[in-house]
VEXVO-476948 format. One record per atom (N, C-alpha, C): residue in three letters; atom name; residue number from 1; x, y, z. Coordinates in steps of 0.1 Angstrom, whole numbers, padded with zeros to 4 digits, always signed. Atoms other than C-alpha are relative to their C-alpha. Layout:
dogu=ALA, nuti=CA, pado=NUM, c1=X, c2=Y, c3=Z
...
***
This chain:
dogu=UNK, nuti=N, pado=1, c1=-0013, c2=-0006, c3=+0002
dogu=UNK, nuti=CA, pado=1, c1=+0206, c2=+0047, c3=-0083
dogu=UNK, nuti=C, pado=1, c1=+0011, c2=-0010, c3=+0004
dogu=UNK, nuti=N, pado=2, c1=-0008, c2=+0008, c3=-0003
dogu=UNK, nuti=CA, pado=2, c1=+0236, c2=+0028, c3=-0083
dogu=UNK, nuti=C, pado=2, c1=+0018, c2=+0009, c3=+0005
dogu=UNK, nuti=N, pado=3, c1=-0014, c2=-0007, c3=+0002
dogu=UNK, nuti=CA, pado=3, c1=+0273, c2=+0039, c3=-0076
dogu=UNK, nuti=C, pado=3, c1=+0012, c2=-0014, c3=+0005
dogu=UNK, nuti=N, pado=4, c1=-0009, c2=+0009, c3=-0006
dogu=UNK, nuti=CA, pado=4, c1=+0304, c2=+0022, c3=-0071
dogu=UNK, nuti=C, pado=4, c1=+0013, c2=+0005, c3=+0012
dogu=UNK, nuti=N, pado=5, c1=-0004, c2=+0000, c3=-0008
dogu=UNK, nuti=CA, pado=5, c1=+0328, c2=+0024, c3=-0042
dogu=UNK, nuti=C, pado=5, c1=+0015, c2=+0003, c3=-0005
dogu=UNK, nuti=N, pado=6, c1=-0010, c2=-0007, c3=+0005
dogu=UNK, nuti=CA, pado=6, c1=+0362, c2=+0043, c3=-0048
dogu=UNK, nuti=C, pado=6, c1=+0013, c2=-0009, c3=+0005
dogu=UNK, nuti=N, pado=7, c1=-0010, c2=+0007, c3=-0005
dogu=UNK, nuti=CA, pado=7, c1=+0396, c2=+0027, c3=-0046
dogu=UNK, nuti=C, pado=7, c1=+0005, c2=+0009, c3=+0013
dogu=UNK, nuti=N, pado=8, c1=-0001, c2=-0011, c3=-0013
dogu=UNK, nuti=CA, pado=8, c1=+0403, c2=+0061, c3=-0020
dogu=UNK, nuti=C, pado=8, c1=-0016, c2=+0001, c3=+0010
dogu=UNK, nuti=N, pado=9, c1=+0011, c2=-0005, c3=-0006
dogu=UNK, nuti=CA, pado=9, c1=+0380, c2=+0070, c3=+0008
dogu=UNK, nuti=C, pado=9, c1=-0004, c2=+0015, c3=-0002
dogu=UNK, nuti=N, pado=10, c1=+0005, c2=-0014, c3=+0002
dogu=UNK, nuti=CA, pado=10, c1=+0357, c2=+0102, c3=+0005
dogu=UNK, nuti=C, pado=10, c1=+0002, c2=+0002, c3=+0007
dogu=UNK, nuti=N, pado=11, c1=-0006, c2=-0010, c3=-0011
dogu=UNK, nuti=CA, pado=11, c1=+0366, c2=+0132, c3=+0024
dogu=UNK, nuti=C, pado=11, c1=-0013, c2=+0006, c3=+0002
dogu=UNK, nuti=N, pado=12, c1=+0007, c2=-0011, c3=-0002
dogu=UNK, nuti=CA, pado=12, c1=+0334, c2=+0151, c3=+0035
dogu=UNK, nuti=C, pado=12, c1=+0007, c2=+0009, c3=+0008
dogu=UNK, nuti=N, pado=13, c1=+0000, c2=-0010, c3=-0003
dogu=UNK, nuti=CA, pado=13, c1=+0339, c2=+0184, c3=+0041
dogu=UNK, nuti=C, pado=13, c1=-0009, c2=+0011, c3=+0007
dogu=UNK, nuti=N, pado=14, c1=+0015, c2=-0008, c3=-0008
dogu=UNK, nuti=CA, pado=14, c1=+0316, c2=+0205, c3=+0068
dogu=UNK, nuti=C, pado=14, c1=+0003, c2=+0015, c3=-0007
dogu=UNK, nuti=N, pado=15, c1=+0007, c2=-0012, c3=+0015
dogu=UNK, nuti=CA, pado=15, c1=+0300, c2=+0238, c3=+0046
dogu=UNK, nuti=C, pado=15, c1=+0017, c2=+0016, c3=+0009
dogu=UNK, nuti=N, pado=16, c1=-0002, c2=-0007, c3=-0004
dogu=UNK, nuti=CA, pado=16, c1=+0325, c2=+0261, c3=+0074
dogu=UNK, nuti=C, pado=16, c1=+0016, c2=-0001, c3=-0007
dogu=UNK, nuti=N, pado=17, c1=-0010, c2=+0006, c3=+0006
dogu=UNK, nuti=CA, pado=17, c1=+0359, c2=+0242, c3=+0060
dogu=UNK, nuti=C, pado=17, c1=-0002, c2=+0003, c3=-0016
dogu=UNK, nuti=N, pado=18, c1=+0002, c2=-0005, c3=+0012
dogu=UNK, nuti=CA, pado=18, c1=+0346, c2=+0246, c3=+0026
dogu=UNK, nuti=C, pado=18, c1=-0001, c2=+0018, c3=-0007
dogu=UNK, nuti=N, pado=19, c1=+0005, c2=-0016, c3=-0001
dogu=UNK, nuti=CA, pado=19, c1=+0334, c2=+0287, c3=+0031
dogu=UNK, nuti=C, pado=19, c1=+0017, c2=+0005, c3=-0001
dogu=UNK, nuti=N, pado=20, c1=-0010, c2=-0008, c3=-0004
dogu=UNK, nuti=CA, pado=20, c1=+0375, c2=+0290, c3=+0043
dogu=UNK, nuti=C, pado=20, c1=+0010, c2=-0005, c3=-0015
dogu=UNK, nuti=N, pado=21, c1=-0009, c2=+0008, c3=+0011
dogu=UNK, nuti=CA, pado=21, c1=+0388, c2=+0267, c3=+0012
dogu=UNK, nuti=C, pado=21, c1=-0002, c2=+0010, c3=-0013
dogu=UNK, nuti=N, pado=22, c1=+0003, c2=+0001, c3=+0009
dogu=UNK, nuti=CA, pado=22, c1=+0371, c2=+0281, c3=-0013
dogu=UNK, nuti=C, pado=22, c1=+0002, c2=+0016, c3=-0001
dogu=UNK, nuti=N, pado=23, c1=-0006, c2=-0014, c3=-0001
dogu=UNK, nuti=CA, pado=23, c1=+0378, c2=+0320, c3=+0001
dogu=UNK, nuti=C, pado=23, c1=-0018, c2=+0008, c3=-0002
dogu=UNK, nuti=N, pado=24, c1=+0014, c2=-0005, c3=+0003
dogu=UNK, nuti=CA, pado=24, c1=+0334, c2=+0325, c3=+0000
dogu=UNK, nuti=C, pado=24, c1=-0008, c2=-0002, c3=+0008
dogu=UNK, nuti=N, pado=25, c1=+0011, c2=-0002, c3=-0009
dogu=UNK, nuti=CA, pado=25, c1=+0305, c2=+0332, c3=+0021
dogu=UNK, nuti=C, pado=25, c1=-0010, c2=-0010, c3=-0002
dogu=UNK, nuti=N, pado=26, c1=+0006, c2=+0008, c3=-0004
dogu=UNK, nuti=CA, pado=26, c1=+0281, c2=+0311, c3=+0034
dogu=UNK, nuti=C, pado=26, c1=-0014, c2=+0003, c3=-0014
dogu=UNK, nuti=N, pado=27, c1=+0013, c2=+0004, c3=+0007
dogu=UNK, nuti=CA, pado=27, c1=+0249, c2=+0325, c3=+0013
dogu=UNK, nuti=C, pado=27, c1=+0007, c2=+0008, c3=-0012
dogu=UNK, nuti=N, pado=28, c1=-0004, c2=+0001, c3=+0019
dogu=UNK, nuti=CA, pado=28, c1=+0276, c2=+0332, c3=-0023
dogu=UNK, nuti=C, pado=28, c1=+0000, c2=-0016, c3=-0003
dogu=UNK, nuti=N, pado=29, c1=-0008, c2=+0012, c3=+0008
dogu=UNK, nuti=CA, pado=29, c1=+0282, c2=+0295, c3=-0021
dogu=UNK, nuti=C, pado=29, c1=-0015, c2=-0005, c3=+0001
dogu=UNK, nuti=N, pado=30, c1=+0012, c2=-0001, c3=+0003
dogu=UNK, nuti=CA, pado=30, c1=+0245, c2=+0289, c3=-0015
dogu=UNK, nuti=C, pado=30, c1=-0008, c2=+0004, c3=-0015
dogu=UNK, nuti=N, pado=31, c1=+0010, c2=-0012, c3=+0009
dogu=UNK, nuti=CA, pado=31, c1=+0233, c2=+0313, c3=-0039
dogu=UNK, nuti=C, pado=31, c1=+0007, c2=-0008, c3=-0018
dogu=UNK, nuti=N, pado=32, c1=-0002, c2=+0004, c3=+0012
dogu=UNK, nuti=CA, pado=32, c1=+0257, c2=+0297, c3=-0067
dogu=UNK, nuti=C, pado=32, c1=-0001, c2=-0019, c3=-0003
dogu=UNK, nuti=N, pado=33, c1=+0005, c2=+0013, c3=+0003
dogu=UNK, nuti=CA, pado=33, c1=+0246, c2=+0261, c3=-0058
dogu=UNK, nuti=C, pado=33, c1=-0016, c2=+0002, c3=-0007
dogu=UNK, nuti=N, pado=34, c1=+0011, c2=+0002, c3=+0006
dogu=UNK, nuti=CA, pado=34, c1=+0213, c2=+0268, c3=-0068
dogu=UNK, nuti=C, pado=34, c1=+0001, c2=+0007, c3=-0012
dogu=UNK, nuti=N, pado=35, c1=-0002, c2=-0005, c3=+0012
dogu=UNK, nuti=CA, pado=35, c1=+0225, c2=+0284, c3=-0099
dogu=UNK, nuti=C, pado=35, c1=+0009, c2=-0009, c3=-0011
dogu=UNK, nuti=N, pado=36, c1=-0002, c2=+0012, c3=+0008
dogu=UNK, nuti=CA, pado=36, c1=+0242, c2=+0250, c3=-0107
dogu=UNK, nuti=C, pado=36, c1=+0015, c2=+0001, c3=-0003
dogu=UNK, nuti=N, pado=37, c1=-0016, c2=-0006, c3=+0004
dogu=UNK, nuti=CA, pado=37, c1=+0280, c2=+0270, c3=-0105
dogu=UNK, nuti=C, pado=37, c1=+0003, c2=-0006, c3=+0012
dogu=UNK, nuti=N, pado=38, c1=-0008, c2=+0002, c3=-0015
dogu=UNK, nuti=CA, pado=38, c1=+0292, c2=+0250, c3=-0070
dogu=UNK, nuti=C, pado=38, c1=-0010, c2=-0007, c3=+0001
dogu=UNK, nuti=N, pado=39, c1=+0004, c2=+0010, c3=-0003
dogu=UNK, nuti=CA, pado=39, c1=+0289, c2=+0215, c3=-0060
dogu=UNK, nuti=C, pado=39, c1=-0008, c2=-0002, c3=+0011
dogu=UNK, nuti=N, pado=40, c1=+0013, c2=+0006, c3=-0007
dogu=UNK, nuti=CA, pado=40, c1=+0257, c2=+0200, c3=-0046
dogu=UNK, nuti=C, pado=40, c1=+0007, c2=-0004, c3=+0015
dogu=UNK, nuti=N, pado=41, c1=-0001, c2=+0006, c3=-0013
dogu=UNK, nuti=CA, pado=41, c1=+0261, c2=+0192, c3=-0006
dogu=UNK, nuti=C, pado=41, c1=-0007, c2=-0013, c3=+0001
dogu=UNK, nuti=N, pado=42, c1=+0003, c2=+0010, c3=+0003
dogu=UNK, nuti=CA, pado=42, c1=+0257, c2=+0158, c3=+0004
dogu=UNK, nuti=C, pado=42, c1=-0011, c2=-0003, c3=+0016
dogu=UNK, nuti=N, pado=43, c1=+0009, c2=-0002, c3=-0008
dogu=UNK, nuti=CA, pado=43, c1=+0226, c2=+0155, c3=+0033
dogu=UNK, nuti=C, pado=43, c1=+0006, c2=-0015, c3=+0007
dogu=UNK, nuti=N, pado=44, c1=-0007, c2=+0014, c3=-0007
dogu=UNK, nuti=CA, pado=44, c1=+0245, c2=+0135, c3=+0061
dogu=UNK, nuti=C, pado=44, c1=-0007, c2=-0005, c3=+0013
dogu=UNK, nuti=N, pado=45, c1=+0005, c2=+0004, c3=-0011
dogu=UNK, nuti=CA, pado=45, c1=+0218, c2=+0138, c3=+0089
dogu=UNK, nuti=C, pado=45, c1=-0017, c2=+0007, c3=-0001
dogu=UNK, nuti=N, pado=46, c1=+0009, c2=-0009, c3=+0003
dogu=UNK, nuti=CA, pado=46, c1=+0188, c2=+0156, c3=+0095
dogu=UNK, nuti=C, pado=46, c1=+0002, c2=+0015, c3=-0001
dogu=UNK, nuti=N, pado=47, c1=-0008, c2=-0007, c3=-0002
dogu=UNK, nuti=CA, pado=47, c1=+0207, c2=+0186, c3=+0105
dogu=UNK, nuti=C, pado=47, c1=+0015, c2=+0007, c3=-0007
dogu=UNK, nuti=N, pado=48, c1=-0014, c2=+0004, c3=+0002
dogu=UNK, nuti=CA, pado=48, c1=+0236, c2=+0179, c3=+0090
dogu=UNK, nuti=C, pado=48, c1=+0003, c2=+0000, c3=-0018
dogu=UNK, nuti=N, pado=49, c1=-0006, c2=+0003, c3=+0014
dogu=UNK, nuti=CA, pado=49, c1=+0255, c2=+0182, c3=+0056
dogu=UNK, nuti=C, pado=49, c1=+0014, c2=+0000, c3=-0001
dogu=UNK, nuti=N, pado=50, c1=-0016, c2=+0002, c3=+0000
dogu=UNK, nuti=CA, pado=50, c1=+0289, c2=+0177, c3=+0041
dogu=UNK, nuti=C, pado=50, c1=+0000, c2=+0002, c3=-0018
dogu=UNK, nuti=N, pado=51, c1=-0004, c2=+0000, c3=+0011
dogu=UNK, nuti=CA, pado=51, c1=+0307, c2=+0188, c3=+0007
dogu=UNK, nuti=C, pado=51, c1=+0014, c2=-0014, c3=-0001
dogu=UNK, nuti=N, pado=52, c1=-0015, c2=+0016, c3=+0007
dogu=UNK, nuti=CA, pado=52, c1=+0330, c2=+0155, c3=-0016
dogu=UNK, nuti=C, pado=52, c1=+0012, c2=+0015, c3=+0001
dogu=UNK, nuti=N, pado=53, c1=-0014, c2=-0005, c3=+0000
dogu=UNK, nuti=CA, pado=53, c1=+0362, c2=+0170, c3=-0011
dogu=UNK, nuti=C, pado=53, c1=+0005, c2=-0002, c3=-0014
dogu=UNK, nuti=N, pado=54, c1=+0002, c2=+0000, c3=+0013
dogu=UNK, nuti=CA, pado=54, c1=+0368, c2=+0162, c3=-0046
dogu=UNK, nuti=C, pado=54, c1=-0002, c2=+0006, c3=-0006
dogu=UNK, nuti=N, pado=55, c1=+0009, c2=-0007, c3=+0014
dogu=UNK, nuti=CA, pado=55, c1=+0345, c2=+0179, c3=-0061
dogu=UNK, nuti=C, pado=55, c1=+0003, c2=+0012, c3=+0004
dogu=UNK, nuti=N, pado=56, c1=-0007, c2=-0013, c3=-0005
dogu=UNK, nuti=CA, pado=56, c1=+0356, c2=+0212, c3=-0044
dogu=UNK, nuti=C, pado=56, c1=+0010, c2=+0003, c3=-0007
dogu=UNK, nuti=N, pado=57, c1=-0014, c2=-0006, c3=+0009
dogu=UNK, nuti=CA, pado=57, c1=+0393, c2=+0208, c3=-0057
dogu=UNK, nuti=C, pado=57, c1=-0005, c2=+0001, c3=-0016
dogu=UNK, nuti=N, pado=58, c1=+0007, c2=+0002, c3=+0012
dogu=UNK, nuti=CA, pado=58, c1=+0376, c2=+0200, c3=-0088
dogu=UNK, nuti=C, pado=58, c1=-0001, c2=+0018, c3=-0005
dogu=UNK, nuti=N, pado=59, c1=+0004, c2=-0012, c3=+0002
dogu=UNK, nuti=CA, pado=59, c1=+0358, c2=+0231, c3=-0088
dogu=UNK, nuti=C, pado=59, c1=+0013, c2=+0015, c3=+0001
dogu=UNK, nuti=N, pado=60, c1=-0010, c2=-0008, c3=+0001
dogu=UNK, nuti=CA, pado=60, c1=+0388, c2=+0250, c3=-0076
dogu=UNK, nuti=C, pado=60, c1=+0010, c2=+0001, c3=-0012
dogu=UNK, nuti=N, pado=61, c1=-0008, c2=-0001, c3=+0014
dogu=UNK, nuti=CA, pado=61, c1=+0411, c2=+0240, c3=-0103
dogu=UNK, nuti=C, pado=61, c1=-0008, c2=+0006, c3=-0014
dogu=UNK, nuti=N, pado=62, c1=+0007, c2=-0004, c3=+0012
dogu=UNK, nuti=CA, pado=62, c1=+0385, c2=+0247, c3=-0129
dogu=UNK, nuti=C, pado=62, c1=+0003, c2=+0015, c3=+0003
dogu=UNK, nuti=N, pado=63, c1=+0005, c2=-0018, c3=+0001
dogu=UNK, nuti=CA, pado=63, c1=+0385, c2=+0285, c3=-0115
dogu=UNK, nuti=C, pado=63, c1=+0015, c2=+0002, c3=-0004
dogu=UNK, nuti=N, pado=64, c1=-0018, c2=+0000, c3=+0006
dogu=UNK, nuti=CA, pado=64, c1=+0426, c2=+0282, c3=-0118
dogu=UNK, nuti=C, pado=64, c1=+0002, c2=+0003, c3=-0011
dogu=UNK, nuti=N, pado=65, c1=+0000, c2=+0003, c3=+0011
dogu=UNK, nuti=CA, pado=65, c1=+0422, c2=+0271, c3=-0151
dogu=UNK, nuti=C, pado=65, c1=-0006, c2=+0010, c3=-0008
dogu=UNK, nuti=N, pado=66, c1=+0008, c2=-0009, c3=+0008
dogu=UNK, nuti=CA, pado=66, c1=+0396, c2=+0295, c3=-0163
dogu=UNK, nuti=C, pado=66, c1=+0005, c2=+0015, c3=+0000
dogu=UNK, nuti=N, pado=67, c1=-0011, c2=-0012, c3=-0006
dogu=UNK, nuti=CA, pado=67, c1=+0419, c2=+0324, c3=-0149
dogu=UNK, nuti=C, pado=67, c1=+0012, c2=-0001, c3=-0009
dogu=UNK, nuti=N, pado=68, c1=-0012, c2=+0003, c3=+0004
dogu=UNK, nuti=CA, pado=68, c1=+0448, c2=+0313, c3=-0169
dogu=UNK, nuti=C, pado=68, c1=-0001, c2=+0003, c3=-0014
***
């Protein structure tokens, strides 16, 4: 796998920040990651994960947009 390195730095976002952004519960945003509707978490430790900030607003504007 390759990727390249962004002219911005990424924002991880811990799942509790994301739960208040996004206005959703811990096992709806779960439940619609594995349904392939809400961005993948990014595995930051053993313990540990983080949502791209990005891809959140991403997702948010899409729901804006699909409302409109």
């Amino acid at each position: 796998m390759s990727f390249t390195l962004p002219n911005t730095p990424t924002v991880m976002l811990p799942l509790p920040v994301v739960m208040k952004r996004v206005n959703r519960s811990k096992s709806t945003i779960y439940a619609d990651i594995a349904k392939g509707k809400f961005p993948k978490p990014i595995k930051l430790g053993l313990r540990s994960i983080g949502f791209i900030e990005a891809e959140i607003e991403a997702w948010l504007l899409a729901r804006i947009e699909e409302s409109r």
